[in-house]
VEXDREN-770248 format. One record per residue (C-alpha): residue number from 1; residue in three letters; x, z, y. Coordinates in Angstrom, 3 decimals, decimal comma. Each point is the difference from the previous one (the first is absolute). Layout:
// residues N
REC     k     r          u          w          v
REC   NUM   ALA          X          Z          Y
...
// end
This chain:
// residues 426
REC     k     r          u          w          v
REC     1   UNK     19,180    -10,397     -6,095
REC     2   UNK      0,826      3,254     -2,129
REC     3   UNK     -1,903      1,011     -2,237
REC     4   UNK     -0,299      2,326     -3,004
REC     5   UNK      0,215     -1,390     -3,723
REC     6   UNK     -3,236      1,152     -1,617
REC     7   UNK     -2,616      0,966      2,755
REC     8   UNK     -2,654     -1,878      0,917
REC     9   UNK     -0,662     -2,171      3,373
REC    10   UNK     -1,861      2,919      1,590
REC    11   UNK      2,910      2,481     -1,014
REC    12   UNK      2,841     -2,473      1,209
REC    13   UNK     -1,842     -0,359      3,528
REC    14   UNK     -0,688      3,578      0,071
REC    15   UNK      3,494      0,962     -0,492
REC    16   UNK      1,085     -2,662      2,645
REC    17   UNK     -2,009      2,069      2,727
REC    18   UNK      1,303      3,245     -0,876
REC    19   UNK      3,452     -1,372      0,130
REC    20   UNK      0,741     -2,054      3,124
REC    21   UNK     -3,100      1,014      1,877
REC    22   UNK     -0,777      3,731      2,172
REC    23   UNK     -1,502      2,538     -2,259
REC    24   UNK     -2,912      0,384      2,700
REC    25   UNK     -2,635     -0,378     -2,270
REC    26   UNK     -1,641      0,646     -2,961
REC    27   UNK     -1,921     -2,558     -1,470
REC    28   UNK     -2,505     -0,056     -3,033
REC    29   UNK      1,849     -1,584     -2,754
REC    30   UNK     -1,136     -3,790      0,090
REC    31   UNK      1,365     -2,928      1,364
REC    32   UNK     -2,137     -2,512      1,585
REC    33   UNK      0,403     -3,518      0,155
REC    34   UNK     -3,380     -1,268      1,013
REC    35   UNK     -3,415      0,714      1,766
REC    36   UNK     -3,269     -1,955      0,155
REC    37   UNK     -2,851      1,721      2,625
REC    38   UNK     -0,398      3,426     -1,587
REC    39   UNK      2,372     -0,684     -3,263
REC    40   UNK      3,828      0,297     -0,532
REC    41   UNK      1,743     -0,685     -2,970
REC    42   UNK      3,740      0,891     -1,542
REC    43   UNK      2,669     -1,372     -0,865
REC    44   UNK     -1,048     -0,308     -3,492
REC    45   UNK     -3,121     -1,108      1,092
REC    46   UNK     -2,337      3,218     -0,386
REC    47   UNK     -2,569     -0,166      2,115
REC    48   UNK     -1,317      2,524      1,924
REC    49   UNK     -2,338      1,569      3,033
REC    50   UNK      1,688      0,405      3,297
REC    51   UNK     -1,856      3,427      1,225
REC    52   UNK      2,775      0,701      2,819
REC    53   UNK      0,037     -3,343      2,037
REC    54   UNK      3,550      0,558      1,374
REC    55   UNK     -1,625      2,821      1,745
REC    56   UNK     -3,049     -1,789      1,422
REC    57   UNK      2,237     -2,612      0,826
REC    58   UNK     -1,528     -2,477     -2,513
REC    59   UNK     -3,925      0,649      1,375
REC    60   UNK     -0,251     -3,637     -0,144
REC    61   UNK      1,247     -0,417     -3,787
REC    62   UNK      3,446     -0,847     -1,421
REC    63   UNK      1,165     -3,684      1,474
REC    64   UNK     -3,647     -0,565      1,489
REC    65   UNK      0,063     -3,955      0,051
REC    66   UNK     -1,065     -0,247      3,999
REC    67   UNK      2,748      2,187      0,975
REC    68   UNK      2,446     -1,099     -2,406
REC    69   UNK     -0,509     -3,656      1,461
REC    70   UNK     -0,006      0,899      3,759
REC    71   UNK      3,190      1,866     -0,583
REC    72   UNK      1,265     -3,342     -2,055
REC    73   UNK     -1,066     -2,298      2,704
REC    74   UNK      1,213      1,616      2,610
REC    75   UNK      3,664      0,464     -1,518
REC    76   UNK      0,434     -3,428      0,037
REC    77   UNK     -0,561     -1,020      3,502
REC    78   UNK      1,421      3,195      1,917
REC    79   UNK      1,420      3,338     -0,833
REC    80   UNK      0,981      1,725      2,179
REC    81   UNK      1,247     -0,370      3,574
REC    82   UNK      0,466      3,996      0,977
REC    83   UNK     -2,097      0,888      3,706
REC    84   UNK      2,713     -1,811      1,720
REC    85   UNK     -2,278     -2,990      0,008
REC    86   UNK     -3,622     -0,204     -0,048
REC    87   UNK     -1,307     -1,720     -3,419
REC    88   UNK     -3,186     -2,137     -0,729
REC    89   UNK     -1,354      2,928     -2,011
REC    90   UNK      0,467      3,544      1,038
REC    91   UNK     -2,506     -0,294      3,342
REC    92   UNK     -3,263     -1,428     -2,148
REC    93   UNK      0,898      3,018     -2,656
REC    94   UNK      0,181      2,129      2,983
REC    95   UNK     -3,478     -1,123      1,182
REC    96   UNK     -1,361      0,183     -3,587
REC    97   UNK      0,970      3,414     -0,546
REC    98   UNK     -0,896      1,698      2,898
REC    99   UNK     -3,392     -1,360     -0,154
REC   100   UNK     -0,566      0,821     -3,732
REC   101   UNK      0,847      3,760      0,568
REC   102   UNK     -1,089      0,423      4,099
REC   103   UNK      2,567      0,700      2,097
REC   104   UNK      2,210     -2,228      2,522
REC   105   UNK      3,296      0,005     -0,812
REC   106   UNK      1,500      0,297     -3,538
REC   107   UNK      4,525      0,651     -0,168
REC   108   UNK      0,538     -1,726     -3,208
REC   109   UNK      2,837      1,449     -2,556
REC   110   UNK      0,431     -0,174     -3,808
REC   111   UNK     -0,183      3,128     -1,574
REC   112   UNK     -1,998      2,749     -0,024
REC   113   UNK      3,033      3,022      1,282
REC   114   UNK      1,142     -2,929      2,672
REC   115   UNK     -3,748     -0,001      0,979
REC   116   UNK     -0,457      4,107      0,077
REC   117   UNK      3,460      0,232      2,176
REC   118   UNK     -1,208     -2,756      2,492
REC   119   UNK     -3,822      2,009      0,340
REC   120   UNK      2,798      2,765      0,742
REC   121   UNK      1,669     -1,456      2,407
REC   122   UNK     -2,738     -1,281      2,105
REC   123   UNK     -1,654      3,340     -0,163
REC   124   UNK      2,647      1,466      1,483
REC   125   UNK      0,801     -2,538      2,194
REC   126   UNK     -3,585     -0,071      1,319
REC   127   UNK     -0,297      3,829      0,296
REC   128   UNK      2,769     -0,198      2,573
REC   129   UNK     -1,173     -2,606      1,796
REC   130   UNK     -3,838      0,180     -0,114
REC   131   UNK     -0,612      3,464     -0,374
REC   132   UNK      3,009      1,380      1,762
REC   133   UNK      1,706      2,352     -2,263
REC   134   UNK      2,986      0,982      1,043
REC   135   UNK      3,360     -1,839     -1,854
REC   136   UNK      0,902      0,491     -3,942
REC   137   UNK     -3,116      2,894      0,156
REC   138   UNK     -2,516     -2,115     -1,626
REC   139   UNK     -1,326      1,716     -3,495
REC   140   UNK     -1,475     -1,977     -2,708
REC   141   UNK     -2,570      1,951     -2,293
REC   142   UNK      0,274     -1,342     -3,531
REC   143   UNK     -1,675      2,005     -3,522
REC   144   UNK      1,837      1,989     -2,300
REC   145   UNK      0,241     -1,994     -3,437
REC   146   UNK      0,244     -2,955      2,106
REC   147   UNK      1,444     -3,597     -1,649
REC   148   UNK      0,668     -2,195      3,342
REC   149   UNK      3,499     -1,863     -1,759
REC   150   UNK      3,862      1,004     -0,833
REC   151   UNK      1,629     -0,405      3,361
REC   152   UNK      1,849      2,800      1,398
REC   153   UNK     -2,262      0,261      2,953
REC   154   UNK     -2,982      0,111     -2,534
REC   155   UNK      1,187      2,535     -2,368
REC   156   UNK      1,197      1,785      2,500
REC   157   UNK     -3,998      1,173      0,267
REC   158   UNK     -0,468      0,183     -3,629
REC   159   UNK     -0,414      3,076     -1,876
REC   160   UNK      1,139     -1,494     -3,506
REC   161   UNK      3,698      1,763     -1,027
REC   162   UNK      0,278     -3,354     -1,695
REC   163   UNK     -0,183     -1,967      3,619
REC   164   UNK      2,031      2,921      1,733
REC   165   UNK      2,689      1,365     -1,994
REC   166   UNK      3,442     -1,042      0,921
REC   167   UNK     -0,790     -2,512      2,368
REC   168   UNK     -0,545      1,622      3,008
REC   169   UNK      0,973      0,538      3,252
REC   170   UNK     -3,489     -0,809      0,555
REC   171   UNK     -1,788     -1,564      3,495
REC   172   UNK     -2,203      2,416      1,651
REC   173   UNK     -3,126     -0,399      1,840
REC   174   UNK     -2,744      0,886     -2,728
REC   175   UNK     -2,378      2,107     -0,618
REC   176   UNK     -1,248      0,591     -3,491
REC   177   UNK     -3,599      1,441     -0,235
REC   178   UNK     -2,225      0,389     -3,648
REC   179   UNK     -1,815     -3,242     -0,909
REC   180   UNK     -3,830     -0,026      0,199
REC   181   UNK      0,230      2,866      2,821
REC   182   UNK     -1,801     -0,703      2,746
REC   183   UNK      0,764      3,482      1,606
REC   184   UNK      3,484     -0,337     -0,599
REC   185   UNK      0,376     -3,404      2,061
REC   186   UNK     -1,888      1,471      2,935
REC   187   UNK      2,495      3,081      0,073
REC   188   UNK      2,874     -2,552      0,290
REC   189   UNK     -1,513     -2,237      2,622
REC   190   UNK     -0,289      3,033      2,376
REC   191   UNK      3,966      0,185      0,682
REC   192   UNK     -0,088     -2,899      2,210
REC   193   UNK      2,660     -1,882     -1,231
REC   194   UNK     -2,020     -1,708     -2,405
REC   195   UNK      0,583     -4,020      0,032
REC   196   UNK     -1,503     -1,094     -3,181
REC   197   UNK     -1,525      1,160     -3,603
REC   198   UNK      1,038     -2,143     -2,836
REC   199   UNK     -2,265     -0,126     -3,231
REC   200   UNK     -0,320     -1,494     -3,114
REC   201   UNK     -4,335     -0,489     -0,485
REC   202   UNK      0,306      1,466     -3,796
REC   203   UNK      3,683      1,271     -0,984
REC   204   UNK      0,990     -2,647     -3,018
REC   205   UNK      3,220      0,952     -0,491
REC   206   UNK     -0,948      4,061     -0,149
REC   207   UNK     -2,185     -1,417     -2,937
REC   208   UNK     -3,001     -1,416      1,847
REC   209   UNK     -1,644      3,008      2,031
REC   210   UNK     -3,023     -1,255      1,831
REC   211   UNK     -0,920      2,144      3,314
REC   212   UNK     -3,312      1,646      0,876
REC   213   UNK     -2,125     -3,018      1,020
REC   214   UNK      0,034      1,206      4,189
REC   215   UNK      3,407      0,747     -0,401
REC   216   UNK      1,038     -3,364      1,590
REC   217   UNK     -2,424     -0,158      2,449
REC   218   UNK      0,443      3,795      0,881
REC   219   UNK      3,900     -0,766      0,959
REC   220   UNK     -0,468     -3,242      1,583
REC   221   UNK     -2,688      1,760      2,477
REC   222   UNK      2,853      2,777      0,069
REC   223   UNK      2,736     -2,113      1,121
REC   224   UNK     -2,091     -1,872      2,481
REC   225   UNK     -0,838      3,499      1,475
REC   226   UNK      3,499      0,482      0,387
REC   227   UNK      1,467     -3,061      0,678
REC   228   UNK      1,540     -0,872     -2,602
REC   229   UNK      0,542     -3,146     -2,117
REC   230   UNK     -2,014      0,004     -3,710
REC   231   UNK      2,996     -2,303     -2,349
REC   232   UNK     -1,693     -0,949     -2,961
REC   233   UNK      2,772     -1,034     -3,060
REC   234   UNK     -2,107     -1,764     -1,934
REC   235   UNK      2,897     -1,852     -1,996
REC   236   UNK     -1,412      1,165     -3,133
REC   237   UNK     -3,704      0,729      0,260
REC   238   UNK     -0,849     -3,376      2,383
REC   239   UNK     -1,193     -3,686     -1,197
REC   240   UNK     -2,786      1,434     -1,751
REC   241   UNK      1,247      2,478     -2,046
REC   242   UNK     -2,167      2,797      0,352
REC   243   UNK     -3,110     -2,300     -0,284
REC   244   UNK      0,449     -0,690      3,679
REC   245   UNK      1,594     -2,422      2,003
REC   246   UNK      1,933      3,421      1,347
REC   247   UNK     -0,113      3,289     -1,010
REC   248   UNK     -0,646      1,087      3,324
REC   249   UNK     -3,068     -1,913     -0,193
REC   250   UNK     -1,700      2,644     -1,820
REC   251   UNK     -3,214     -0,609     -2,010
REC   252   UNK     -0,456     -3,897      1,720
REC   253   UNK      0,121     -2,786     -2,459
REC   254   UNK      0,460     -2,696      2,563
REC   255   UNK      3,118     -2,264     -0,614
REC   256   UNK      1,174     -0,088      3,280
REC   257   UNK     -0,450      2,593      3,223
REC   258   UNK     -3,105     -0,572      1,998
REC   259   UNK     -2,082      1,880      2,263
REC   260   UNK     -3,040      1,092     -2,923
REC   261   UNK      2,941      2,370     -1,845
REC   262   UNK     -0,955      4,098      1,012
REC   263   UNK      2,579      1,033     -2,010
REC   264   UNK      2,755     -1,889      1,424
REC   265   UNK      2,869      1,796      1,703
REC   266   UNK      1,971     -2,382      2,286
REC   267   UNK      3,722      1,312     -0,409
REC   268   UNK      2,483     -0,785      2,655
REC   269   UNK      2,291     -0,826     -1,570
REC   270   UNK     -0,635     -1,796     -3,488
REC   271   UNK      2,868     -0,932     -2,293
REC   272   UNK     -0,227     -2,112     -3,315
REC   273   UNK      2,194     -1,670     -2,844
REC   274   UNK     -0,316      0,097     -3,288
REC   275   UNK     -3,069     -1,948     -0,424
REC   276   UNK      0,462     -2,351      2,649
REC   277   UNK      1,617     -2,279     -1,674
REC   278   UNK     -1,854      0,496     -3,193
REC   279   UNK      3,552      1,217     -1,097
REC   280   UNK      1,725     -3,583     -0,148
REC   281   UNK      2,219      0,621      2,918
REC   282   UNK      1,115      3,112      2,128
REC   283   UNK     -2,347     -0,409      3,353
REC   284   UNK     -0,966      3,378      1,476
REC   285   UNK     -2,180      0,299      3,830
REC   286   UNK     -0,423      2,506      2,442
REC   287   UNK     -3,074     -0,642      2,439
REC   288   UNK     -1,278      1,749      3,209
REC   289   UNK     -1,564     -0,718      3,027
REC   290   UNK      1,910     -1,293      3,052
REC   291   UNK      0,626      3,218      2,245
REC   292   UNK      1,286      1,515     -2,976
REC   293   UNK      2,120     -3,427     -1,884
REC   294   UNK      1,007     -0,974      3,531
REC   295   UNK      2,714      2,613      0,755
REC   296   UNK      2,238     -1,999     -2,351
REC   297   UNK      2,326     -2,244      2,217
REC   298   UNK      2,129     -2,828     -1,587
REC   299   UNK      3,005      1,651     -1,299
REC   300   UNK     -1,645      2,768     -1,020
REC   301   UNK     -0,927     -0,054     -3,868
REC   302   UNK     -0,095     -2,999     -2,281
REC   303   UNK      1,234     -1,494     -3,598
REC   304   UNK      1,707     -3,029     -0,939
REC   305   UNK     -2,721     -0,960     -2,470
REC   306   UNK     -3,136      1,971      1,719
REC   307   UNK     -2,069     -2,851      0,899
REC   308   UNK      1,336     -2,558     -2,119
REC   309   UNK     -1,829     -2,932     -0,860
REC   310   UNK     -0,843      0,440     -3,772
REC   311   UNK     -0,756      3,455      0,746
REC   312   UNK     -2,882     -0,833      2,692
REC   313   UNK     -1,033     -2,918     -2,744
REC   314   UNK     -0,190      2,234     -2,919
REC   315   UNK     -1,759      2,730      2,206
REC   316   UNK     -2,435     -2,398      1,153
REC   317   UNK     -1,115     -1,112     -3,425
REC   318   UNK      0,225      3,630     -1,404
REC   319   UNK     -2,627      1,265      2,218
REC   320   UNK     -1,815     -3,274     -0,092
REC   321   UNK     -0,557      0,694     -3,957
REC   322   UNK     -0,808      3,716      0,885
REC   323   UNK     -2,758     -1,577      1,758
REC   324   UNK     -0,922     -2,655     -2,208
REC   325   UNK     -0,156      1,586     -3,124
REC   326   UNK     -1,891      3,190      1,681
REC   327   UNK      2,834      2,567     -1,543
REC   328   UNK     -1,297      3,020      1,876
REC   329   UNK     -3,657     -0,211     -1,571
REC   330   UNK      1,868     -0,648     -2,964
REC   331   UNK      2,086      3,037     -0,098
REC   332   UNK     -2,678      1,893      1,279
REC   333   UNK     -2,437     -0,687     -3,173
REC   334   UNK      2,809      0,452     -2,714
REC   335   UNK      1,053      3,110      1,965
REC   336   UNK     -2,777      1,674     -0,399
REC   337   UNK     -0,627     -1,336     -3,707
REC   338   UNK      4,256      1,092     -0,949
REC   339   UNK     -0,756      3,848      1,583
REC   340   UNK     -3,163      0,342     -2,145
REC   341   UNK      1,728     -1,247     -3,260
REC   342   UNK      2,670      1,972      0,210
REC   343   UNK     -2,401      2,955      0,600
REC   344   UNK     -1,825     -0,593     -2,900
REC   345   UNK      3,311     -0,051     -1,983
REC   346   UNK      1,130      3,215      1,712
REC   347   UNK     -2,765      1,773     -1,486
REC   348   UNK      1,695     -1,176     -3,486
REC   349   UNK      3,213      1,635      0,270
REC   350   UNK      2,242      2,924      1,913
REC   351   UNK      2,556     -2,153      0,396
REC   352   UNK     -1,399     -1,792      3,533
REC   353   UNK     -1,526      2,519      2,208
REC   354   UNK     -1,054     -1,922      3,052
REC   355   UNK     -0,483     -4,083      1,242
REC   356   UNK      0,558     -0,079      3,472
REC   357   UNK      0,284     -3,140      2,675
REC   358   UNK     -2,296     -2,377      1,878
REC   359   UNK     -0,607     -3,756     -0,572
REC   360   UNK      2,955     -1,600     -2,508
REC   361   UNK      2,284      3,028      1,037
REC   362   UNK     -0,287      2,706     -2,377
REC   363   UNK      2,155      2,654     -2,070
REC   364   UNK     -0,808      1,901     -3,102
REC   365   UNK      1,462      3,804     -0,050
REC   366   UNK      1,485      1,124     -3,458
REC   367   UNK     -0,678      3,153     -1,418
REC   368   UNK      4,323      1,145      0,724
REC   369   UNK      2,292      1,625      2,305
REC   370   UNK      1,384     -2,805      2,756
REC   371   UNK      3,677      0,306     -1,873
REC   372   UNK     -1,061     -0,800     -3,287
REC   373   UNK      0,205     -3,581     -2,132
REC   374   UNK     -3,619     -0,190     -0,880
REC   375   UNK     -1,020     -2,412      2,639
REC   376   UNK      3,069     -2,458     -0,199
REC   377   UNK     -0,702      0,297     -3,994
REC   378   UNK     -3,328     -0,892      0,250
REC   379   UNK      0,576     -2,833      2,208
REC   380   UNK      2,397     -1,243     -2,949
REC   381   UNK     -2,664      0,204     -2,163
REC   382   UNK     -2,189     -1,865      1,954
REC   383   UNK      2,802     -2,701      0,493
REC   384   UNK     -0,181     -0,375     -3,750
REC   385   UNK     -3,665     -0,187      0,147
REC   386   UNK      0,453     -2,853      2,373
REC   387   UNK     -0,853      1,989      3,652
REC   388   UNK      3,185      0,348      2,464
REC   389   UNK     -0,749      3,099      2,062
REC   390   UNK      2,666      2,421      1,298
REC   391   UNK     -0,269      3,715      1,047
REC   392   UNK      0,464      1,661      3,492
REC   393   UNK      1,195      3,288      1,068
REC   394   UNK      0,498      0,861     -3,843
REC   395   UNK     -3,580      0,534     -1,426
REC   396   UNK     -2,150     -2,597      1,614
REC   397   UNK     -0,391     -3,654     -0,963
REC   398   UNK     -1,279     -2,459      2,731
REC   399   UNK     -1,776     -2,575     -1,238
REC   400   UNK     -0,676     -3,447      2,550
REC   401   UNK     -0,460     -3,125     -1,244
REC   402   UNK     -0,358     -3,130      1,505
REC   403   UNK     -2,876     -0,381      1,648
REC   404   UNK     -1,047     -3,284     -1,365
REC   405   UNK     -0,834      1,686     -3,319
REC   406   UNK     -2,880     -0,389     -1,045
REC   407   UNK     -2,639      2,718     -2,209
REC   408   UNK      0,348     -1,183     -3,348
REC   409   UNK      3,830     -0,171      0,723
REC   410   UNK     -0,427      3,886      1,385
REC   411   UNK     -2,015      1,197     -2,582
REC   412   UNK      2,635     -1,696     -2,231
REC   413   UNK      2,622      2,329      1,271
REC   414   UNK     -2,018      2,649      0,357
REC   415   UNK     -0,454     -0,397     -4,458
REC   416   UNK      3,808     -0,164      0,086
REC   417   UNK      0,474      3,245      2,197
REC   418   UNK     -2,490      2,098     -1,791
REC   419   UNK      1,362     -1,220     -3,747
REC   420   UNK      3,430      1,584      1,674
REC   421   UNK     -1,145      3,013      1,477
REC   422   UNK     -2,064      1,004     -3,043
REC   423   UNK      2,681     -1,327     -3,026
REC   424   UNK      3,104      1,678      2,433
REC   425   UNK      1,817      2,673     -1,397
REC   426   UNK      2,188      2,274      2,176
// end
């Protein structure tokens, strides 16, 4: 291995990346080696709190033991056997996983773009079909400021020059409306050619924008008025993120779907990742009812390693623990406790000027223009401080931890984050 004469462990690693690997991201200057529920530590062995969670990918904690050891277990009796064969696993995941969230049938993938491009295809494919469109004239309405993934079908919707520039030509068949625009959706939906809307609950990646409280229910009434299917991409807000099992189950603190929950919108189409593993292997779902899942014939869609048997082990025990541990009523409680603290320290300083977010999904806004440092300096700072956060769309930090934190750890980092914000200097 080469390395420089003189730098550190962290500083040798870090210049390995930048030299044999794709400059395609940008990552806080640390080097992890280790993680322990909702602790990581360095190479050098600083430890510190993990207030990202691979993108709500690590809901569950880092290297949660249940997981960890279904995923072990399973590796050494059968990996995988593709969907040429049936396996002794995949059909009791199937059954597991379709009863925990509702619906009949769930097409199971491994990431969260290979889940949004399959809840594409079968919209389209069912528009056709089902609700008689005529060919390749099925529209799908999506929001601008939108984060669905990094294909080049999904940024081919995206309004981000980042996602767009120079990689077009880009796939039609979308229809981008304002976010939180009830009116707007309806407009849209009058054309006819409608087949689905596709919606993130609360935009994370557009640095956690949560909707009017109807504004879920309001388009899910819309699209069944006009036939048309309600896809839910809950990839990043799902497995009790928001202080709900789903974000789409509004105000309900249930752990799992059931008939008591007003608030709950039933999407058509729901797609997950992320969190369904707990982060400790790559297992994303779609799920929907059978007139709608159905269309799909053998030959149609699929994935070497969608389905696999440590995936449906390791999702199994990942929303088992959800469960278990009661991580929605969880995040819930510390949600609200994080939002109030970090109002009370906003009335400190000019530097923060809003908390926004719902359950253990929140961002703070800084006090700059979207194009300056401040917020990727101040999440430095808190990085020395021992807090790894990182900004979003230039002036906004997102802050989500896992959600088997408990309050003294919160209010913990909460001491840490306020000693930054207060003691930074711009």
């Amino acid at each position: 291995m080469e390395t420089m004469m003189g730098n550190s462990l962290a500083e040798n690693l870090i210049n390995l990346e930048d030299k044999f690997g794709a400059h395609n991201y940008h990552p806080l200057p640390v080097v992890l080696a280790k993680g322990n529920g909702v602790h990581v530590w360095d190479v050098e062995g600083k430890k510190y709190y993990d207030f990202l969670s691979a993108y709500s990918a690590v809901n569950q904690g880092h290297c949660h033991p249940k997981i960890v050891g279904a995923m072990i277990e399973q590796a050494q009796t059968l990996t995988l056997t593709s969907r040429a064969f049936y396996n002794s696993v995949l059909g009791e995941y199937e059954q597991f996983v379709t009863n925990y969230f509702g619906f009949d049938k769930v097409l199971p993938m491994n990431t969260g773009a290979e889940a949004v491009e399959t809840a594409i295809k079968l919209c389209r494919k069912w528009a056709y079909e089902k609700k008689g469109l005529a060919e390749n004239q099925a529209q799908i309405v999506v929001c601008e400021n939108n984060f669905h993934g990094r294909t080049t079908t999904i940024v081919s919707f995206s309004n981000d020059p980042d996602a767009q520039n120079n990689f077009g030509p880009f796939t039609p068949g979308f229809l981008r409306i304002p976010y939180d625009d009830v009116n707007a959706l309806e407009e849209v939906l009058k054309s006819g050619n409608v087949a689905g809307f596709l919606v993130e609950p609360i935009q994370g990646e557009a640095g956690v924008y949560v909707p009017n409280e109807k504004y879920l229910s309001e388009c899910k009434a819309l699209c069944e008025k006009y036939d048309v299917l309600f896809i839910a991409d809950e990839v990043q807000t799902g497995i009790a993120r928001t202080g709900s099992l789903l974000a789409v189950c509004g105000n309900c603190s249930c752990e799992n779907k059931c008939e008591k929950q007003a608030t709950y919108v039933q999407p058509d189409i729901l797609i997950l990742g992320k969190a369904l593993s707990g982060g400790v292997y790559p297992v994303s779902a779609v799920l929907a009812n059978d007139e709608i899942m159905m269309v799909i014939k053998p030959g149609q869609h699929g994935s070497t390693f969608g389905g696999n048997p440590i995936a449906a082990k390791v999702a199994m025990a990942a929303l088992e623990v959800v469960s278990e541990e009661q991580l929605a009523l969880n995040a819930r409680k510390l949600g609200e406790l994080f939002r109030s603290e970090m109002n009370r320290i906003i009335s400190k300083t000019d530097l923060i000027v809003k908390v926004r977010g719902k359950g253990l999904l929140n961002a703070i806004i800084v006090n700059d223009t979207p194009d300056s440092s401040t917020a990727w300096n101040l999440c430095v700072a808190l990085k020395d401080n021992g807090l790894l956060a990182k900004p979003t769309h230039g002036n906004i930090i997102r802050f989500a931890p896992p959600l088997v934190m408990t309050e003294s750890e919160l209010l913990e980092c909460v001491a840490i984050i306020e000693k930054t914000i207060l003691e930074f200097k711009k």
